[in-house]
C-alpha positions, 0 to 999 in steps of 0.5 A: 500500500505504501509503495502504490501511495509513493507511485500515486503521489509521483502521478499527482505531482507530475500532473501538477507540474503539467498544469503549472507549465500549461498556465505559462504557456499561454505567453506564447502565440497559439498556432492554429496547425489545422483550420478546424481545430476551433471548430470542434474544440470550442464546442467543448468545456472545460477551456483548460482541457482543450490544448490538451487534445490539439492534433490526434486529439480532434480527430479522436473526438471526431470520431467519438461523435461522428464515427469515420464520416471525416476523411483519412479519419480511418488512420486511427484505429476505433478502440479508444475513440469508441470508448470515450463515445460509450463513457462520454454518452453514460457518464458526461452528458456528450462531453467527449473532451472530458470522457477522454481526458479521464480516461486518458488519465485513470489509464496511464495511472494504471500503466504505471501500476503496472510497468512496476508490477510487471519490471518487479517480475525480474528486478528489485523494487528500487530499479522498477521505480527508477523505470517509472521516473524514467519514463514519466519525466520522458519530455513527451510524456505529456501524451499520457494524459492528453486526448491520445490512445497512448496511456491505453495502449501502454496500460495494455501492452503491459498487462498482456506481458504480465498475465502471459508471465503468469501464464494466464494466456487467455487473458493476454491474448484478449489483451493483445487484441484489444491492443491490436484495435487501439494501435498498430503496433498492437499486432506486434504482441503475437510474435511477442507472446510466441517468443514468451511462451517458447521462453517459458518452455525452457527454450525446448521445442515441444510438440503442440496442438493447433488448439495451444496457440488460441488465446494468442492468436486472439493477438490479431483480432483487433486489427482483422475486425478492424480491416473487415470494417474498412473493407466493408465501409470504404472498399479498402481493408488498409485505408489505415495505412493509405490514409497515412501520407495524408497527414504530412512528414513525407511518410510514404507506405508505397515503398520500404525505405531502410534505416540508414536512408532515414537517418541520412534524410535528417542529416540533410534536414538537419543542415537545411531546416531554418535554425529560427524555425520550431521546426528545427527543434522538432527535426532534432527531437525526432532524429534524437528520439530514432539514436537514442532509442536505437541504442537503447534497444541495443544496450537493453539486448546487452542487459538480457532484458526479456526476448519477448519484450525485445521483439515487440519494443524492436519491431515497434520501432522499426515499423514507422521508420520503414515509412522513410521518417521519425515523424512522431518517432518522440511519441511512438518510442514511449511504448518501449518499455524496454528501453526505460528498464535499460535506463534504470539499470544504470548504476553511475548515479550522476549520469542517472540524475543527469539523465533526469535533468535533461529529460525534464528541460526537454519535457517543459519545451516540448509541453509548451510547444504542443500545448500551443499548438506546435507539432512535436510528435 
C-alpha cells in the first residue's frame, strides 16, 4: 500500500507540474496547425482541457461523435475513440473532451501500476521505480494524459506481458487484441507472446496442438475486425495505412525505405531546416528520439532484458521508420518499455540524475510547444 501511495503521489505531482507549465504557456502565440481545430474544440468545456487534445486529439473526438464520416479519419484505429463515445454518452452528458481526458488519465495511472508490477517480475523494487521516473519525466510524456490512445495502449501492452508471465494466456491474448484495435503496433504482441511462451518452455521445442496457440492468436483480432470494417465501409481493408501520407512528414507506405536512408534524410534536414524555425527543434527531437532509442534497444539486448519484450519494443520501432521518417518517432518510442528498464539499470548515479535533468528541460519545451499548438510528435 505504501509503495502504490509513493507511485500515486509521483502521478499527482507530475500532473501538477503539467498544469503549472500549461498556465505559462499561454505567453506564447497559439498556432492554429489545422483550420478546424476551433471548430470542434470550442464546442467543448472545460477551456483548460482543450490544448490538451490539439492534433490526434480532434480527430479522436471526431470520431467519438461522428464515427469515420471525416476523411483519412480511418488512420486511427476505433478502440479508444469508441470508448470515450460509450463513457462520454453514460457518464458526461456528450462531453467527449472530458470522457477522454479521464480516461486518458485513470489509464496511464494504471500503466504505471503496472510497468512496476510487471519490471518487479525480474528486478528489485528500487530499479522498477527508477523505470517509472524514467519514463514519466520522458519530455513527451505529456501524451499520457492528453486526448491520445497512448496511456491505453501502454496500460495494455503491459498487462498482456504480465498475465502471459503468469501464464494466464487467455487473458493476454484478449489483451493483445484489444491492443491490436487501439494501435498498430498492437499486432506486434503475437510474435511477442510466441517468443514468451517458447521462453517459458525452457527454450525446448515441444510438440503442440493447433488448439495451444488460441488465446494468442486472439493477438490479431483487433486489427482483422478492424480491416473487415474498412473493407466493408470504404472498399479498402488498409485505408489505415493509405490514409497515412495524408497527414504530412513525407511518410510514404508505397515503398520500404531502410534505416540508414532515414537517418541520412535528417542529416540533410538537419543542415537545411531554418535554425529560427520550431521546426528545427522538432527535426532534432525526432532524429534524437530514432539514436537514442536505437541504442537503447541495443544496450537493453546487452542487459538480457526479456526476448519477448525485445521483439515487440524492436519491431515497434522499426515499423514507422520503414515509412522513410521519425515523424512522431518522440511519441511512438514511449511504448518501449524496454528501453526505460535499460535506463534504470544504470548504476553511475550522476549520469542517472543527469539523465533526469535533461529529460525534464526537454519535457517543459516540448509541453509548451504542443500545448500551443506546435507539432512535436
Amino acid at each position: 500500500m505504501k509503495f502504490f501511495k509513493k507511485i500515486f503521489l509521483a502521478f499527482l505531482v507530475w500532473r501538477a507540474f503539467l498544469f503549472g507549465i500549461q498556465f505559462f504557456s499561454v505567453k506564447i502565440p497559439f498556432r492554429y496547425s489545422f483550420p478546424y481545430v476551433e471548430a470542434v474544440l470550442g464546442k467543448y468545456h472545460p477551456a483548460f482541457l482543450r490544448p490538451w487534445a490539439n492534433f490526434d486529439g480532434v480527430h479522436y473526438l471526431t470520431i467519438a461523435k461522428s464515427g469515420y464520416l471525416a476523411q483519412y479519419t480511418q488512420a486511427f484505429f476505433p478502440l479508444y475513440p469508441l470508448l470515450i463515445r460509450w463513457v462520454g454518452n453514460i457518464f458526461f452528458l456528450k462531453n467527449y473532451l472530458l470522457a477522454g481526458h479521464v480516461i486518458s488519465s485513470i489509464f496511464w495511472l494504471l500503466s504505471l501500476l503496472m510497468l512496476v508490477k510487471l519490471a518487479e517480475l525480474d528486478f528489485d523494487r528500487e530499479t522498477s521505480f527508477k523505470a517509472l521516473l524514467f519514463l514519466i519525466l520522458f519530455p513527451t510524456s505529456f501524451y499520457f494524459v492528453s486526448l491520445y490512445a497512448e496511456s491505453m495502449f501502454l496500460f495494455l501492452i503491459l498487462f498482456s506481458f504480465y498475465c502471459a508471465r503468469k501464464r494466464n494466456w487467455w487473458g493476454a491474448g484478449i489483451l493483445a487484441g484489444f491492443a491490436s484495435a487501439t494501435k498498430l503496433f498492437g499486432i506486434f504482441l503475437l510474435p511477442a507472446l510466441l517468443v514468451e511462451g517458447f521462453l517459458q518452455k525452457g527454450g525446448k521445442k515441444t510438440k503442440k496442438r493447433l488448439s495451444d496457440y488460441l488465446p494468442v492468436g486472439l493477438s490479431c483480432l483487433g486489427l482483422l475486425l478492424y480491416m473487415l470494417y474498412l473493407k466493408s465501409e470504404f472498399g479498402n481493408p488498409f485505408y489505415f495505412a493509405t490514409a497515412q501520407p495524408a497527414f504530412g512528414a513525407s511518410r510514404s507506405v508505397k515503398k520500404v525505405i531502410l534505416l540508414y536512408q532515414v537517418f541520412w534524410r535528417y542529416f540533410k534536414m538537419i543542415l537545411t531546416v531554418t535554425k529560427t524555425d520550431p521546426l528545427y527543434f522538432t527535426v532534432w527531437l525526432e532524429f534524437l528520439s530514432g539514436t537514442v532509442f536505437l541504442g537503447l534497444l541495443f544496450l537493453a539486448w546487452r542487459q538480457k532484458i526479456r526476448e519477448s519484450y525485445l521483439v515487440f519494443a524492436a519491431l515497434s520501432y522499426i515499423l514507422p521508420t520503414l515509412t522513410g521518417t521519425f515523424s512522431s518517432m518522440p511519441r511512438y518510442v514511449l511504448v518501449l518499455f524496454p528501453c526505460f528498464i535499460s535506463l534504470a539499470l544504470i548504476e553511475n548515479k550522476r549520469l542517472v540524475k543527469s539523465i533526469y535533468l535533461l529529460e525534464v528541460a526537454l519535457m517543459i519545451i516540448c509541453t509548451l510547444l504542443f500545448l500551443r499548438g506546435y507539432w512535436v510528435g
